[in-house]
N, CA, C and O atoms as a Tripos MOL2 file, in Angstrom:
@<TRIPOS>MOLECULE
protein
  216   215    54     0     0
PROTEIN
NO_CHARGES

@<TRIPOS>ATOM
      1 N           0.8460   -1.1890    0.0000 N.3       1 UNK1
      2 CA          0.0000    0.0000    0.0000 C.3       1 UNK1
      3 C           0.8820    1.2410    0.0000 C.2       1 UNK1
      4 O           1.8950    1.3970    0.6820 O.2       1 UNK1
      5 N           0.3380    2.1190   -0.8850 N.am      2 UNK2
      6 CA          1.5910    3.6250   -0.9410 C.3       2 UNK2
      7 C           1.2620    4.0500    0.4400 C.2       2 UNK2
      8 O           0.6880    3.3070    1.2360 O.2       2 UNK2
      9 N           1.6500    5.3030    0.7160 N.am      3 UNK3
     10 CA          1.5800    6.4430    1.9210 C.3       3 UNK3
     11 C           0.1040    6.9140    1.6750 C.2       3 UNK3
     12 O          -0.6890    6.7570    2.6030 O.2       3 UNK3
     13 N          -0.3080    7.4470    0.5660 N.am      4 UNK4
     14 CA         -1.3190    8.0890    0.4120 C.3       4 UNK4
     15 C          -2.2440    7.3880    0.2910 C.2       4 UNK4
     16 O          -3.1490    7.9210    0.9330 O.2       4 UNK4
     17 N          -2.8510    5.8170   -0.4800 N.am      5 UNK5
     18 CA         -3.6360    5.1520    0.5730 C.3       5 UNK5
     19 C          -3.9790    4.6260    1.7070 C.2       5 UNK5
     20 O          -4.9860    4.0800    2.1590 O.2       5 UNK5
     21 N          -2.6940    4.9620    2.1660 N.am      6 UNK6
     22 CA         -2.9210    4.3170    3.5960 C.3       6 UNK6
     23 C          -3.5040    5.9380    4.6670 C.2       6 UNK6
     24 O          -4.3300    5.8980    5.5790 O.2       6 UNK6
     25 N          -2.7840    7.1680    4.1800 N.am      7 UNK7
     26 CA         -3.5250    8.0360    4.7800 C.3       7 UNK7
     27 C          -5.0580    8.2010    4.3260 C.2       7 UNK7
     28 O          -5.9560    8.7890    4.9280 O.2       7 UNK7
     29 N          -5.0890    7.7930    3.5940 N.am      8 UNK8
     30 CA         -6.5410    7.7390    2.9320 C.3       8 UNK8
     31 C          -7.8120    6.6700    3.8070 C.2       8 UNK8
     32 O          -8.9420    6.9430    4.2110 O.2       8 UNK8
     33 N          -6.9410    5.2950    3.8530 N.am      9 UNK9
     34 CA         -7.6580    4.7070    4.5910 C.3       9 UNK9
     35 C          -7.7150    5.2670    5.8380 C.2       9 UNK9
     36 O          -8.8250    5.6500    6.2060 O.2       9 UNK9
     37 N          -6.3800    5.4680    6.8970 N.am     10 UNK10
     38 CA         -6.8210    6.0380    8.2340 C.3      10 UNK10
     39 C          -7.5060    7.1960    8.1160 C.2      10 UNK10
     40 O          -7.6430    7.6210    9.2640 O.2      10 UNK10
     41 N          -8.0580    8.0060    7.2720 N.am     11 UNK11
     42 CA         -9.2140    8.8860    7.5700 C.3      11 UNK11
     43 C         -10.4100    8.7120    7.6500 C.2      11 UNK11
     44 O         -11.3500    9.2940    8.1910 O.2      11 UNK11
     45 N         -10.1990    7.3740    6.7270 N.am     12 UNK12
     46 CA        -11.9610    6.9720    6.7960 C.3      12 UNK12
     47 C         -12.2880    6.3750    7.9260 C.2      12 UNK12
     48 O         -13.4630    6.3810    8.2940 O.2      12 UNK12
     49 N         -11.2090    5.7030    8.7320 N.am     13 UNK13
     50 CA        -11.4340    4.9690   10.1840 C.3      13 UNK13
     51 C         -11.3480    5.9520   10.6920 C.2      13 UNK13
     52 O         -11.8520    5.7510   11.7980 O.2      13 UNK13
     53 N         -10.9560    7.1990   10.6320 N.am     14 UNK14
     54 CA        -11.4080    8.0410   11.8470 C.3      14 UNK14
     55 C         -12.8020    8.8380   11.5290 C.2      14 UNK14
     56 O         -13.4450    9.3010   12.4710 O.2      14 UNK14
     57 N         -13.1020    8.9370   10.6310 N.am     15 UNK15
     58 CA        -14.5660    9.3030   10.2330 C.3      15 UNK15
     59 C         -15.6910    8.4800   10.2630 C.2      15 UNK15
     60 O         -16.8480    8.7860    9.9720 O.2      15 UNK15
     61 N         -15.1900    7.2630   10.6930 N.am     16 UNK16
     62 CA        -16.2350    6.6870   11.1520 C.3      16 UNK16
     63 C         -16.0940    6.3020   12.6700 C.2      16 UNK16
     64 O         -17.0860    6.0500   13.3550 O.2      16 UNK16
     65 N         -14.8060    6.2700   13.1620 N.am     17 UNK17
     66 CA        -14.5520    6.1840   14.6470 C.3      17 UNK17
     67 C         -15.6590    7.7220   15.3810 C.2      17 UNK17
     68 O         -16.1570    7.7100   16.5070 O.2      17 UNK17
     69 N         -15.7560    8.5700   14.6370 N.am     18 UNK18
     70 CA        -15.9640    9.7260   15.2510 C.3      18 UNK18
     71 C         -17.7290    9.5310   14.6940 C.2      18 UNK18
     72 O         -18.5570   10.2650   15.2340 O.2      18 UNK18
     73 N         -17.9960    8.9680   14.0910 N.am     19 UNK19
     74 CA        -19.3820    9.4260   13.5410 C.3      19 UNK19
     75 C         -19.9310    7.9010   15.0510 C.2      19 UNK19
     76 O         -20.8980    7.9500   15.8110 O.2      19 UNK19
     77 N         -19.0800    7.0170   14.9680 N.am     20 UNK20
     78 CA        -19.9590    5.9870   16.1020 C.3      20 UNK20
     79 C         -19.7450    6.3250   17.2630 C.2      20 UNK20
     80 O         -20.6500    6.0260   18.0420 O.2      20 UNK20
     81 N         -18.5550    7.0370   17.8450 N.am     21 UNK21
     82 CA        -19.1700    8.1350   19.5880 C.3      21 UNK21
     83 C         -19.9430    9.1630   19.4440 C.2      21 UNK21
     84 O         -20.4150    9.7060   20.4420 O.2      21 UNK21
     85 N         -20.2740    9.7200   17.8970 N.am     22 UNK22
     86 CA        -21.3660   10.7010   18.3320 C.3      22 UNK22
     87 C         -22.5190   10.5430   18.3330 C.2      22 UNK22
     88 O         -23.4080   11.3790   18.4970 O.2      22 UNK22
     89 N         -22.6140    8.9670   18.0650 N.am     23 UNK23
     90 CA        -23.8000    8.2200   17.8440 C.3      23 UNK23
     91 C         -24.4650    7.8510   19.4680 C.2      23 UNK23
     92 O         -25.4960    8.0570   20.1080 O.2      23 UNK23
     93 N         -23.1490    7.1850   19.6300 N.am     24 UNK24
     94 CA        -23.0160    6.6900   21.2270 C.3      24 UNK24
     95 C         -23.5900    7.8490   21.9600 C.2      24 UNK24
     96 O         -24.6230    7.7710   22.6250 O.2      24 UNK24
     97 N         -22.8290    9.0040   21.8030 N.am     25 UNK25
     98 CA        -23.0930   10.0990   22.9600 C.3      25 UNK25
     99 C         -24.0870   10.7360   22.7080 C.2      25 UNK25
    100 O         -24.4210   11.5780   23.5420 O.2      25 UNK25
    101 N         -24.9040   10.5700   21.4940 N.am     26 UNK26
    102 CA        -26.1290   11.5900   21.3560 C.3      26 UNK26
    103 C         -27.0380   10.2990   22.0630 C.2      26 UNK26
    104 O         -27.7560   10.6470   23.0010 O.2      26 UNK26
    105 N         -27.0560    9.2250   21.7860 N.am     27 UNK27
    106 CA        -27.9470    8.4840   22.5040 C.3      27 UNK27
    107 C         -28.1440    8.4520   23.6320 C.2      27 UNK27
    108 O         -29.2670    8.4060   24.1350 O.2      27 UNK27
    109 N         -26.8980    8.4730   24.3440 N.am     28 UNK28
    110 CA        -26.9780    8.2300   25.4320 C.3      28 UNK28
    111 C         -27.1110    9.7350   26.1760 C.2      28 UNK28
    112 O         -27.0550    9.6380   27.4020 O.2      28 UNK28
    113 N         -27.2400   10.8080   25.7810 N.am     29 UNK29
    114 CA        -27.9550   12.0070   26.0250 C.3      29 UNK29
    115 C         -26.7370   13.0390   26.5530 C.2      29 UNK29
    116 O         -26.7310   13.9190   27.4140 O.2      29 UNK29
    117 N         -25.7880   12.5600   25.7080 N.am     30 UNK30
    118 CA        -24.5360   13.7750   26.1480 C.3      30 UNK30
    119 C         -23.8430   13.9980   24.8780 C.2      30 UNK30
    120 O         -23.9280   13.4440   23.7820 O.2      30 UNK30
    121 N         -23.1010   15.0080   25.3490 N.am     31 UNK31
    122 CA        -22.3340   15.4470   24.0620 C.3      31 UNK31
    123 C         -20.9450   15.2130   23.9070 C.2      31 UNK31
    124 O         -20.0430   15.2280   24.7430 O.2      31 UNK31
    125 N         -20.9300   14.9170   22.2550 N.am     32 UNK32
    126 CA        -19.8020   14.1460   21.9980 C.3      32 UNK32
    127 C         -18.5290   14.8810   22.3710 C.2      32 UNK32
    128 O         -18.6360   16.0180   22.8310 O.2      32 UNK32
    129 N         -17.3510   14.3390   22.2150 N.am     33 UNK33
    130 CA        -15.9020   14.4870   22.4470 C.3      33 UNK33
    131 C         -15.7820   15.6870   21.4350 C.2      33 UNK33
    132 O         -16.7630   15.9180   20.7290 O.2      33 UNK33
    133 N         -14.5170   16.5670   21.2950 N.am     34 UNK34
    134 CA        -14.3260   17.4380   20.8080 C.3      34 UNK34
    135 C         -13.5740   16.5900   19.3700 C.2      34 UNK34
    136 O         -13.6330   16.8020   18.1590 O.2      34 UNK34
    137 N         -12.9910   15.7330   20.0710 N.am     35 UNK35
    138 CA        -12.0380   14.7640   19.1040 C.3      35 UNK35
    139 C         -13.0250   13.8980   17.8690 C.2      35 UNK35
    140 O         -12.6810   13.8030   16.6910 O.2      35 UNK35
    141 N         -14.1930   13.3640   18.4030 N.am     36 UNK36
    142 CA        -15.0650   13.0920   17.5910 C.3      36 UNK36
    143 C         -15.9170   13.9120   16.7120 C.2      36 UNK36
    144 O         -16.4320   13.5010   15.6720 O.2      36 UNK36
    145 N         -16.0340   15.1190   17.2050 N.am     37 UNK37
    146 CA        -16.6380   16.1500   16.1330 C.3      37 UNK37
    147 C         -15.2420   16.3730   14.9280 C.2      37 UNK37
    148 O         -15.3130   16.3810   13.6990 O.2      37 UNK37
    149 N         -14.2800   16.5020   15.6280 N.am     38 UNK38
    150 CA        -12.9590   17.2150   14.3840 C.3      38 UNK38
    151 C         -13.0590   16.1340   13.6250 C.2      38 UNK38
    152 O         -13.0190   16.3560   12.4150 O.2      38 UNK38
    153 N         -13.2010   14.8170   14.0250 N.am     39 UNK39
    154 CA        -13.0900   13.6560   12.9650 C.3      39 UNK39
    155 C         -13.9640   13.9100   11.7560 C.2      39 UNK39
    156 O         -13.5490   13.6590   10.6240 O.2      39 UNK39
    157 N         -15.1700   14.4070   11.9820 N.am     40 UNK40
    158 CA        -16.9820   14.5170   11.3850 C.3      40 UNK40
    159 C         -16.3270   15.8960   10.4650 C.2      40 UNK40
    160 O         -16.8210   16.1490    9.3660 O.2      40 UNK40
    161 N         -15.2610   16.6860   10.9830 N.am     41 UNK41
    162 CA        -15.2530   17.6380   10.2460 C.3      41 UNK41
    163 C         -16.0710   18.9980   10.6020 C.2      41 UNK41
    164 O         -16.0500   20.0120    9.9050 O.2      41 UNK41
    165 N         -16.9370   18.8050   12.0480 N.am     42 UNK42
    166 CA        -17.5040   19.5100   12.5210 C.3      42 UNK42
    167 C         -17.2500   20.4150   13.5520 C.2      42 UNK42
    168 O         -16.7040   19.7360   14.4220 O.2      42 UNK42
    169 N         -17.3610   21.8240   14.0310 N.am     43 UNK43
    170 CA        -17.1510   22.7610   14.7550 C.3      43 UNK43
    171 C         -17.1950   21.9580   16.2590 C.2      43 UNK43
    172 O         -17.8560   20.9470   16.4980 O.2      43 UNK43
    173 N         -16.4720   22.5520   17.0280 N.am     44 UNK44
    174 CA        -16.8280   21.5970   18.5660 C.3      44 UNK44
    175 C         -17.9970   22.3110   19.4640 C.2      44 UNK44
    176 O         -18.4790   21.9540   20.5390 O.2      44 UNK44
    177 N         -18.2770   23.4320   18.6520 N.am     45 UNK45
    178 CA        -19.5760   23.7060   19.5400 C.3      45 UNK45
    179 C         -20.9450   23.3010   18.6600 C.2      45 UNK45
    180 O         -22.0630   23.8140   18.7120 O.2      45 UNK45
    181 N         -20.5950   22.5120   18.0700 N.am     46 UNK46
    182 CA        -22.2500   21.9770   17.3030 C.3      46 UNK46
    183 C         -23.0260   21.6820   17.7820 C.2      46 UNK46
    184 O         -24.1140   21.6040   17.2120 O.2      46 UNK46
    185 N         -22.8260   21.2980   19.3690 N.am     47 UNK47
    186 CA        -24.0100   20.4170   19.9860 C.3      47 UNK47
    187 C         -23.8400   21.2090   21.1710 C.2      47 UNK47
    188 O         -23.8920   20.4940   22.1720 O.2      47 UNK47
    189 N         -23.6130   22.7020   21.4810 N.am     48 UNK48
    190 CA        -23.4300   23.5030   22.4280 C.3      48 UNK48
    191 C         -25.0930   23.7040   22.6710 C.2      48 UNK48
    192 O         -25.4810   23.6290   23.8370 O.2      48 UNK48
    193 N         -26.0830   23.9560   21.6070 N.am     49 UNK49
    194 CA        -27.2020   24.4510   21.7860 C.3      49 UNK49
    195 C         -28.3760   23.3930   21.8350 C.2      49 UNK49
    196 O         -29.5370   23.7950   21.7570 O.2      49 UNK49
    197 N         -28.0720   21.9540   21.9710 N.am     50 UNK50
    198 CA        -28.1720   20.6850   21.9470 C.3      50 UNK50
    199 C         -28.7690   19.9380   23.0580 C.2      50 UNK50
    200 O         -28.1610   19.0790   23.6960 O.2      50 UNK50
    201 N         -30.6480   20.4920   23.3820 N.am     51 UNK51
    202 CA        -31.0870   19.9300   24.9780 C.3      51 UNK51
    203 C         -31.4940   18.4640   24.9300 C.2      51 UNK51
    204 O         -32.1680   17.8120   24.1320 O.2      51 UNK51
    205 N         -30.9370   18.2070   25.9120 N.am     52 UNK52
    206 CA        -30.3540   16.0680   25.9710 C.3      52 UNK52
    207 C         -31.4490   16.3120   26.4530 C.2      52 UNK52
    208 O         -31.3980   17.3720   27.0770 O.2      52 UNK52
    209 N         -32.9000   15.6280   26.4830 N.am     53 UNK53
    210 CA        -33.5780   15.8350   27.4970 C.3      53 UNK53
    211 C         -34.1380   14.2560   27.8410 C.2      53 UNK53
    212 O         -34.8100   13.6120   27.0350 O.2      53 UNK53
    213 N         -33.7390   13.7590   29.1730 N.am     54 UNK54
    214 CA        -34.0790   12.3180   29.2310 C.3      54 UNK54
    215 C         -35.3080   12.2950   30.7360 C.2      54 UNK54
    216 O         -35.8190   11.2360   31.1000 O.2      54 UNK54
@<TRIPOS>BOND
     1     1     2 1
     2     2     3 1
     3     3     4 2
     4     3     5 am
     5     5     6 1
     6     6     7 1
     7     7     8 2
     8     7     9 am
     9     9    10 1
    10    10    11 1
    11    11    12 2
    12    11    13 am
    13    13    14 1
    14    14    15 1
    15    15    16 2
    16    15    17 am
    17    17    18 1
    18    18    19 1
    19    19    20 2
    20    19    21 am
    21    21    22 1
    22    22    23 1
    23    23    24 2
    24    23    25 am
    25    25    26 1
    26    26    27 1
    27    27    28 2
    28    27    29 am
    29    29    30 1
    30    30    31 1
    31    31    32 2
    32    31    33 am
    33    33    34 1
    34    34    35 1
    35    35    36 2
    36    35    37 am
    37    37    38 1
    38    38    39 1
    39    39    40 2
    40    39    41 am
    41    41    42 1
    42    42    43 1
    43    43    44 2
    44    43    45 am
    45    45    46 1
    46    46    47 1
    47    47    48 2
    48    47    49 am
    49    49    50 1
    50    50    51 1
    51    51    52 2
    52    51    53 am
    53    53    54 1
    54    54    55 1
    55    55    56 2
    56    55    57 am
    57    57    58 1
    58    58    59 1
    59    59    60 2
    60    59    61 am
    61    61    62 1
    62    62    63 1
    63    63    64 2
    64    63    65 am
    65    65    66 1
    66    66    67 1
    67    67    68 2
    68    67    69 am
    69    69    70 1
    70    70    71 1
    71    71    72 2
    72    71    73 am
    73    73    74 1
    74    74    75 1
    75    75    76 2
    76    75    77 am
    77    77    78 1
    78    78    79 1
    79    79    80 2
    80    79    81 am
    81    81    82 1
    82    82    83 1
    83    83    84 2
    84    83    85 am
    85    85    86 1
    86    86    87 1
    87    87    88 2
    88    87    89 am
    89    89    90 1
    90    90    91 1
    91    91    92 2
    92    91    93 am
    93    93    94 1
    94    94    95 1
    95    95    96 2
    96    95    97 am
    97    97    98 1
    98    98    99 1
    99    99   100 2
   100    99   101 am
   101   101   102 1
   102   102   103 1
   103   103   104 2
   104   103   105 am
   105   105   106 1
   106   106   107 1
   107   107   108 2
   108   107   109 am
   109   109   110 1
   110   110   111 1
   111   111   112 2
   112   111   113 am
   113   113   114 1
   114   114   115 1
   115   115   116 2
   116   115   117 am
   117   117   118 1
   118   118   119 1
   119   119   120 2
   120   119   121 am
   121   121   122 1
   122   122   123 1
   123   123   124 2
   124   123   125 am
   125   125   126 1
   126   126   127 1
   127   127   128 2
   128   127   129 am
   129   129   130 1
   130   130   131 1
   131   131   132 2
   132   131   133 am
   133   133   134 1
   134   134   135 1
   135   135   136 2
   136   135   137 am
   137   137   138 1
   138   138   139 1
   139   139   140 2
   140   139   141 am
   141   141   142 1
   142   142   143 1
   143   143   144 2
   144   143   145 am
   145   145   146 1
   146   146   147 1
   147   147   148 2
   148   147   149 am
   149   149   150 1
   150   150   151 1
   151   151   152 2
   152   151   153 am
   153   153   154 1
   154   154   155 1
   155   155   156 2
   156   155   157 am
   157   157   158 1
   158   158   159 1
   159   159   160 2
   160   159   161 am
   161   161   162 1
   162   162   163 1
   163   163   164 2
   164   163   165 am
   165   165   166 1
   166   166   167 1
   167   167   168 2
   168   167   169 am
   169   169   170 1
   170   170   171 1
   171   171   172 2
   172   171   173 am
   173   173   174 1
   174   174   175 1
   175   175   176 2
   176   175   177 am
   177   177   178 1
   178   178   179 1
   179   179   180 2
   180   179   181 am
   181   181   182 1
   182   182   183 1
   183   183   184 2
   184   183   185 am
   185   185   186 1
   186   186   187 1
   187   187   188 2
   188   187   189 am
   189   189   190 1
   190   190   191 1
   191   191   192 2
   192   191   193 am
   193   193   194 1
   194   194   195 1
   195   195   196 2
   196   195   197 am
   197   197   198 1
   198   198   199 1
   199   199   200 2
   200   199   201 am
   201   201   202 1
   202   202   203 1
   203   203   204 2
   204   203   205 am
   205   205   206 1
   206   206   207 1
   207   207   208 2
   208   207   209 am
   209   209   210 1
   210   210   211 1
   211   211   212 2
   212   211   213 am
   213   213   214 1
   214   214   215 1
   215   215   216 2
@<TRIPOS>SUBSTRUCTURE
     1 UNK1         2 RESIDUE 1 A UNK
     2 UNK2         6 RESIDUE 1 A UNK
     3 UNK3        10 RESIDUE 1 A UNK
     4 UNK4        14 RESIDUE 1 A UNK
     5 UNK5        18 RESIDUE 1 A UNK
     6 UNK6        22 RESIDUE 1 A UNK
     7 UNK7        26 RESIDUE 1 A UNK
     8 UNK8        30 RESIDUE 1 A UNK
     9 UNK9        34 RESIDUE 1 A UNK
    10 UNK10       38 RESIDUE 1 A UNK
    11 UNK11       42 RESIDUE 1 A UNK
    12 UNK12       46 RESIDUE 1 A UNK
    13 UNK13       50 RESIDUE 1 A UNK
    14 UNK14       54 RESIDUE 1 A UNK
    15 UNK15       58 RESIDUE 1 A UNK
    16 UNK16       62 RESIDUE 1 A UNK
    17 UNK17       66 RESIDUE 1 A UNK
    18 UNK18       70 RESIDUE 1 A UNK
    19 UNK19       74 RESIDUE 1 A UNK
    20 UNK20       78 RESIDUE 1 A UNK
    21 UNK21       82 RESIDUE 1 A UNK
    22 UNK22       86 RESIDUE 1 A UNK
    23 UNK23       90 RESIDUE 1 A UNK
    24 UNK24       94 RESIDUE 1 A UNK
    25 UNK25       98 RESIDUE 1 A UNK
    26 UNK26      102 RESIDUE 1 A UNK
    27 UNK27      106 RESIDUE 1 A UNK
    28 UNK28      110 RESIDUE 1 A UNK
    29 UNK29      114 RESIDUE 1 A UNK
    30 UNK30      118 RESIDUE 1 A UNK
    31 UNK31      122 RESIDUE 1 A UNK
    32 UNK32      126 RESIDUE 1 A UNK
    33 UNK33      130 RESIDUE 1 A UNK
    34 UNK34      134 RESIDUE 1 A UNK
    35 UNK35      138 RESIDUE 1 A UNK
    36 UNK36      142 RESIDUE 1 A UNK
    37 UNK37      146 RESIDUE 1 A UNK
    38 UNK38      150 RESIDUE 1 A UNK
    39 UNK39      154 RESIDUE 1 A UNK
    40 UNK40      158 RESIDUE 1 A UNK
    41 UNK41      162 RESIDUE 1 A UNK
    42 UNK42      166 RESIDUE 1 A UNK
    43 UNK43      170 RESIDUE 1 A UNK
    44 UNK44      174 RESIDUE 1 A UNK
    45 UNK45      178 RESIDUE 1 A UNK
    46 UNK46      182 RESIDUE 1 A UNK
    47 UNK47      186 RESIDUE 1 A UNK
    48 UNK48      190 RESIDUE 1 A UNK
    49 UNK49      194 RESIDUE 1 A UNK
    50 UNK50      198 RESIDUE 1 A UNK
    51 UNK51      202 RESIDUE 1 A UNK
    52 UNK52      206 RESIDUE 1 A UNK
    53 UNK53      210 RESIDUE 1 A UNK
    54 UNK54      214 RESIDUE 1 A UNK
């Protein structure tokens, strides 16, 4: 495998590492990791305005 598929592949495992704790943490009624939003490509306050309500 070159360099650049292999960085290729580890992005997609982290884009999906990050899309299944924000899965986890929206379910479970909290908000995700900062580390899991950067994976998504998303701002870390996305889920600042975000009422968990259980």
């Amino acid at each position: 495998m070159t360099a650049r598929t292999q960085n290729r592949f580890r992005s997609f495992l982290d884009m999906m590492s990050g899309a299944r704790e924000c899965a986890a943490a929206v379910e479970a009624g909290r908000k995700p990791s900062a580390r899991a939003l950067r994976n998504l490509n998303l701002p870390a306050d996305a889920f600042d305005d975000v009422k968990f309500g259980r």
